[in-house]
C-alpha positions as CSV (number, residue, x, y, z in Angstrom):
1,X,178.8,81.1,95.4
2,X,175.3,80.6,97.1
3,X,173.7,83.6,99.1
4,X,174.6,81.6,102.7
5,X,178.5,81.6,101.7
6,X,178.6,85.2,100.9
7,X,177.0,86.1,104.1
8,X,179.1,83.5,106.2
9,X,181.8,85.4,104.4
10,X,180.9,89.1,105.1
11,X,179.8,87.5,108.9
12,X,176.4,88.5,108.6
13,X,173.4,86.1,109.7
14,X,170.6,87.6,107.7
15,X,170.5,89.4,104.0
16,X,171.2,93.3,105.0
17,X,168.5,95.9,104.5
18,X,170.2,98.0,102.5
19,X,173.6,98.5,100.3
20,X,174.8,100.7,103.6
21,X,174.7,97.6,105.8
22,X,176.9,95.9,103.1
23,X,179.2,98.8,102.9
24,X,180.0,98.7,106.6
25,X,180.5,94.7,106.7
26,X,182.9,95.4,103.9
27,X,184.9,97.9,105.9
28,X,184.9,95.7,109.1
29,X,186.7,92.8,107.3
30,X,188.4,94.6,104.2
31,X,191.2,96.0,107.5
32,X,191.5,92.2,108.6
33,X,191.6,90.4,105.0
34,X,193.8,93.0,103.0
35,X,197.6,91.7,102.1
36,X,198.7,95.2,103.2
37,X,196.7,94.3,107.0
38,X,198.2,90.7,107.2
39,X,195.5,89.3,105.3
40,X,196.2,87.3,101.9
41,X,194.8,87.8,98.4
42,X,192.6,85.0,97.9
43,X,190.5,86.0,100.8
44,X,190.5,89.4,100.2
45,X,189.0,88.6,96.5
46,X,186.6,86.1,98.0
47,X,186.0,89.0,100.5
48,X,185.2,91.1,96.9
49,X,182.9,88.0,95.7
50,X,180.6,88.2,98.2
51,X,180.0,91.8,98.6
52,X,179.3,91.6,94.9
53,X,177.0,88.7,95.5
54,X,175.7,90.3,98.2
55,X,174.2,93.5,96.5
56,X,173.3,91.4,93.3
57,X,170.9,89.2,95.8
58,X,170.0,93.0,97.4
59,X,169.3,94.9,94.3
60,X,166.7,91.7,93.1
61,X,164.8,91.7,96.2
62,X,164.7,95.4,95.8
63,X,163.2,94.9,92.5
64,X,161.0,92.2,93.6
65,X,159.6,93.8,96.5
66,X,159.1,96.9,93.8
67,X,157.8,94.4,91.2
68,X,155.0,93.0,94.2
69,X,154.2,96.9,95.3
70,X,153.2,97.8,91.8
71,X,151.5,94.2,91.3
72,X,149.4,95.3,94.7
73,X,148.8,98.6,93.7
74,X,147.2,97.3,90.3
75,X,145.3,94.5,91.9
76,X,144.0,97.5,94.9
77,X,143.3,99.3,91.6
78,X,141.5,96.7,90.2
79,X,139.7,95.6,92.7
80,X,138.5,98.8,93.5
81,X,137.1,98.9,90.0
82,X,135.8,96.1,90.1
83,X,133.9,96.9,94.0
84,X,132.9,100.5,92.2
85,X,131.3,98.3,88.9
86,X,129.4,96.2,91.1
87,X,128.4,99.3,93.5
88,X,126.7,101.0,90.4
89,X,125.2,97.6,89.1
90,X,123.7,97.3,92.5
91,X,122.6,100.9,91.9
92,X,120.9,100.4,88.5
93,X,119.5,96.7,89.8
94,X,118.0,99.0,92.8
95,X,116.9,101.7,90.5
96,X,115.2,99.0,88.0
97,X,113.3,97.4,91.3
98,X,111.8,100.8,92.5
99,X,110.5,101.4,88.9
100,X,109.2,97.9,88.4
101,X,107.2,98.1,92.3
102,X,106.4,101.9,91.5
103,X,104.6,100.8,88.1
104,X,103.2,97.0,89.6
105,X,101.7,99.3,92.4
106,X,100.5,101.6,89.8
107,X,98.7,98.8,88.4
108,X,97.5,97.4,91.3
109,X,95.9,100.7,92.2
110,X,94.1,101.0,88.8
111,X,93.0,97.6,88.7
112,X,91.6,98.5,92.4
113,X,90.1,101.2,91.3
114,X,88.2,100.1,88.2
115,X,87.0,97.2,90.4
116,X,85.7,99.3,93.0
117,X,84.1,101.6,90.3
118,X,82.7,98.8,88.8
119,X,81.2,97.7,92.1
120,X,79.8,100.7,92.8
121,X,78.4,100.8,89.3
122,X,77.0,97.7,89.9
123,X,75.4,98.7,93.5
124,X,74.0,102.1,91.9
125,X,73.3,101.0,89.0
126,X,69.8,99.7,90.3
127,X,68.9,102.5,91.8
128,X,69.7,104.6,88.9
129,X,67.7,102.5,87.0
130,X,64.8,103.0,89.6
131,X,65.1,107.0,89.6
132,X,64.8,106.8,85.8
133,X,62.1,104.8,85.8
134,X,60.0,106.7,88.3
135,X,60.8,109.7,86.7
136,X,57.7,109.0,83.7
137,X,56.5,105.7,85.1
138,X,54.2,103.4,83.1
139,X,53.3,99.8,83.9
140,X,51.8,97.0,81.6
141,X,51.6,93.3,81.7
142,X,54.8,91.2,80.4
143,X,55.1,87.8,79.1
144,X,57.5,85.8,79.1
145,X,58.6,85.3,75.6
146,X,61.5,82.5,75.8
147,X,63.6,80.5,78.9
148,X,67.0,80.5,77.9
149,X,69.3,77.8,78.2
150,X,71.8,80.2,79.4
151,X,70.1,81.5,83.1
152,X,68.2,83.8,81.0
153,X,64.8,84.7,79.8
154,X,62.7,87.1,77.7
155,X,60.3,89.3,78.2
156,X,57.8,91.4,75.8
157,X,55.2,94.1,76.2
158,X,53.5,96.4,74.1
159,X,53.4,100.4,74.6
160,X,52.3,102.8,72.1
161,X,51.3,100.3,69.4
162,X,55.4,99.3,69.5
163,X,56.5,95.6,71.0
164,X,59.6,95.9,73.6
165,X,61.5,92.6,74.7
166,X,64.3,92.3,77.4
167,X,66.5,89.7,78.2
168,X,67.1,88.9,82.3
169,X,69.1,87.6,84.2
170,X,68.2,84.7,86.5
171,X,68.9,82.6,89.7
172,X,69.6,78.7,88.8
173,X,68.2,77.1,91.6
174,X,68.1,73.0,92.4
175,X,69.5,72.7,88.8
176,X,66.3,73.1,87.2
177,X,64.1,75.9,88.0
178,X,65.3,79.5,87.2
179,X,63.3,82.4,89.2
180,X,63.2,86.0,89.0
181,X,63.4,88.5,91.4
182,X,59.9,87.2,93.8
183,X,61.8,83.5,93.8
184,X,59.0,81.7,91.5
185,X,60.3,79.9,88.4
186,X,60.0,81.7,85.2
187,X,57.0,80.2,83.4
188,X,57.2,80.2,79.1
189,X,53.8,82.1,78.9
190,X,53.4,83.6,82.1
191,X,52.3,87.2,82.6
192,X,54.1,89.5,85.1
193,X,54.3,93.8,85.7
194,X,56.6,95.4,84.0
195,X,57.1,99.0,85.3
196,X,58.9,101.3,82.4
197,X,59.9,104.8,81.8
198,X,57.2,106.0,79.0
199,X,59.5,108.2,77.0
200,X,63.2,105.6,77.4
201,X,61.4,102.0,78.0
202,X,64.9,101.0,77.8
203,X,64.5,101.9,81.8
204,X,62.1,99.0,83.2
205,X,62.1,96.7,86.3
206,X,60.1,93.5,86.5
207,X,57.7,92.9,88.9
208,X,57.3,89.4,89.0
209,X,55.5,89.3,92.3
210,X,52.5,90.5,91.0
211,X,50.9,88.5,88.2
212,X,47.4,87.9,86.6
213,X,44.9,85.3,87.4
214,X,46.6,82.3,84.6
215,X,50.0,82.4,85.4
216,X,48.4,82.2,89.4
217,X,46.7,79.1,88.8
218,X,49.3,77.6,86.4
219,X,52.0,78.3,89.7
220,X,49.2,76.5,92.0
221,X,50.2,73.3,90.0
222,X,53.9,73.9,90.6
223,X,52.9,74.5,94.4
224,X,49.9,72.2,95.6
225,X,52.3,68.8,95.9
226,X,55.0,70.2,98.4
227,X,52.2,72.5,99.5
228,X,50.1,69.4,100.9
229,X,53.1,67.4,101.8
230,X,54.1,70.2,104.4
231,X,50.3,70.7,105.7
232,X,49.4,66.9,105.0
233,X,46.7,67.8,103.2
234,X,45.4,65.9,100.0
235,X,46.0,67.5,96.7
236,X,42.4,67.8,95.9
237,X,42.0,68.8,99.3
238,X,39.7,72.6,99.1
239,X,41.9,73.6,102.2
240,X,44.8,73.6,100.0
241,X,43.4,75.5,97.5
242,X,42.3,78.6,100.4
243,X,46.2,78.3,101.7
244,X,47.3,79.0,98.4
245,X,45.3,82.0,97.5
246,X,45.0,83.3,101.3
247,X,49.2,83.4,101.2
248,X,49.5,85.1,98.0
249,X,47.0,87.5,98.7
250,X,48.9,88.0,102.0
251,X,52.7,88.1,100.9
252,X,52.6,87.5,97.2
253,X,54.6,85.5,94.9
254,X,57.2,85.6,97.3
255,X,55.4,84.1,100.0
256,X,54.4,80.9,97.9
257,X,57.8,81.0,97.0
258,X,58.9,79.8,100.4
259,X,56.0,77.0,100.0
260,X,57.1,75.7,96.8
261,X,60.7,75.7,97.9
262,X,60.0,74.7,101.8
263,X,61.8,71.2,101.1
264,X,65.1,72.7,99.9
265,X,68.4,73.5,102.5
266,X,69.7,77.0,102.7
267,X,72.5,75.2,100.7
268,X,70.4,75.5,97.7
269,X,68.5,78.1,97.6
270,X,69.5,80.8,100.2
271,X,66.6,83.1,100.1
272,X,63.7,80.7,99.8
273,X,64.1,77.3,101.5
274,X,63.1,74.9,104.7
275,X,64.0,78.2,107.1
276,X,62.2,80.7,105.6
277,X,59.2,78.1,105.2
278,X,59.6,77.6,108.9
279,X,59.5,81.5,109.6
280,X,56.7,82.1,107.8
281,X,54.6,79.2,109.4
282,X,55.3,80.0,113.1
283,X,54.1,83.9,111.9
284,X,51.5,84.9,113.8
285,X,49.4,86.3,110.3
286,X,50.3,82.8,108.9
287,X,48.2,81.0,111.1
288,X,45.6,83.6,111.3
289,X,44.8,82.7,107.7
290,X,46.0,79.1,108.1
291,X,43.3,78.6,111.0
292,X,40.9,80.6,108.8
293,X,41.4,78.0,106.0
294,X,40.6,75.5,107.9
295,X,37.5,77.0,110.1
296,X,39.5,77.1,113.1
297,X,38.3,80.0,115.3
């Protein structure tokens, strides 16, 4: 017997909710199908049938529909698992990003720090090295001992019947000329101040714009060619010779820096160039000396 019989049967058009619904079908039509009721024995057993098929088909969508809550619950129960295992992963992943920023930004800051400590080192540290030397200052003439290959050079003086040398640090300018702090070239040989402390000589500063008589005429041969090319003068011209001294007399090493360099951009050389050359030939004490030079009144 199929489940649409035993309903057509029992004169019911969809499966009954419950065994109740069954129960009252069977009343309706046991009455009409009973032999005692005018009915006949083969329908009252068919009658039997499909009650019986009836509550079998009941009683296994009962258990299916119990069979699907408890598959639901355990799939809500495992989903919520699986929601609360990816909640705390979320949590920990969260947790190991604010430790990882907290200790990159902890790193940052140091690195921060010890750069801006070792700028300020840097900015103070010539100062400091000022105070000590004017604290016991002493002065004697330095040569230079050696030009380095590597944009240094070496100085040496004596003090006390004891030799000192120091290695400097240099600009690198036009890729062949390295010049201290006035902006000359570094000469092998040439003599320069060297200011010291007289009890730590380890404390010194070079000054380079003032220099003795030698290493003054051995710069005049670095400075007389682009010296008479800016005046157009002749090398061997005596004019030339008075605008030399007359200038570093006036500004010192530093000035004749800016005529030994007056052909070079601000490119090149940034402190000493065309500009500054310029500057200090429109001056007003320039051309007092200039027009002295040359017996201008």
């Amino acid at each position: 017997m199929k489940i649409t019989e035993a309903l057509r049967i029992l004169e019911l058009d969809t499966l009954p909710q419950n065994e109740q619904e069954v129960s009252v079908a069977y009343k309706r039509l046991a009455k009409k199908c009973h032999p005692d009721s005018g009915g006949s024995e083969a329908a009252f057993q068919e009658l039997g049938s499909a009650v019986e098929y009836v509550l079998r088909a009941l009683a296994l969508v009962d258990a299916t529909v119990l069979q699907n809550k408890h598959r639901s619950k355990e799939a809500d129960a495992l989903a919520e698992k699986r929601a609360k295992m990816r909640a705390d992963m979320l949590k920990r992943r969260a947790e190991e990003d604010r430790k990882r920023n907290i200790q990159a930004t902890w790193g940052i800051s140091i690195i921060l720090v010890m750069i801006l400590l070792f700028g300020i080192g840097m900015l103070l540290q010539p100062r400091f090295n000022h105070w000590m030397v004017e604290r016991d200052r002493m002065e004697r003439m330095a040569t230079v001992l050696n030009i380095g290959p590597d944009r240094n050079f070496t100085i040496g003086w004596s003090y006390q019947g004891k030799e000192y040398s120091e290695d400097l640090n240099a600009r690198f300018i036009d890729g062949r000329w390295l010049t201290g702090p006035a902006g000359m070239p570094m000469i092998k040989g040439g003599k320069y101040i060297v200011s010291f402390n007289g009890r730590n000589p380890n404390y010194f500063e070079l000054k380079d714009k003032y220099i003795d008589p030698e290493t003054a005429e051995r710069y005049f041969s670095l400075v007389k060619y682009p010296l008479s090319v800016a005046f157009d003068l002749s090398e061997n011209d005596p004019d030339l010779v008075c605008i030399y001294w007359s200038v570093l007399d006036e500004y010192g090493v530093d000035g004749i820096a800016h005529l030994f360099f007056s052909g070079l951009p601000v490119r090149k050389n940034w402190k000493h160039n065309e500009r500054s050359f310029g500057a200090l030939q429109r001056s007003e004490s320039f051309q007092k000396l200039y027009r002295s030079c040359l017996g201008i009144e």
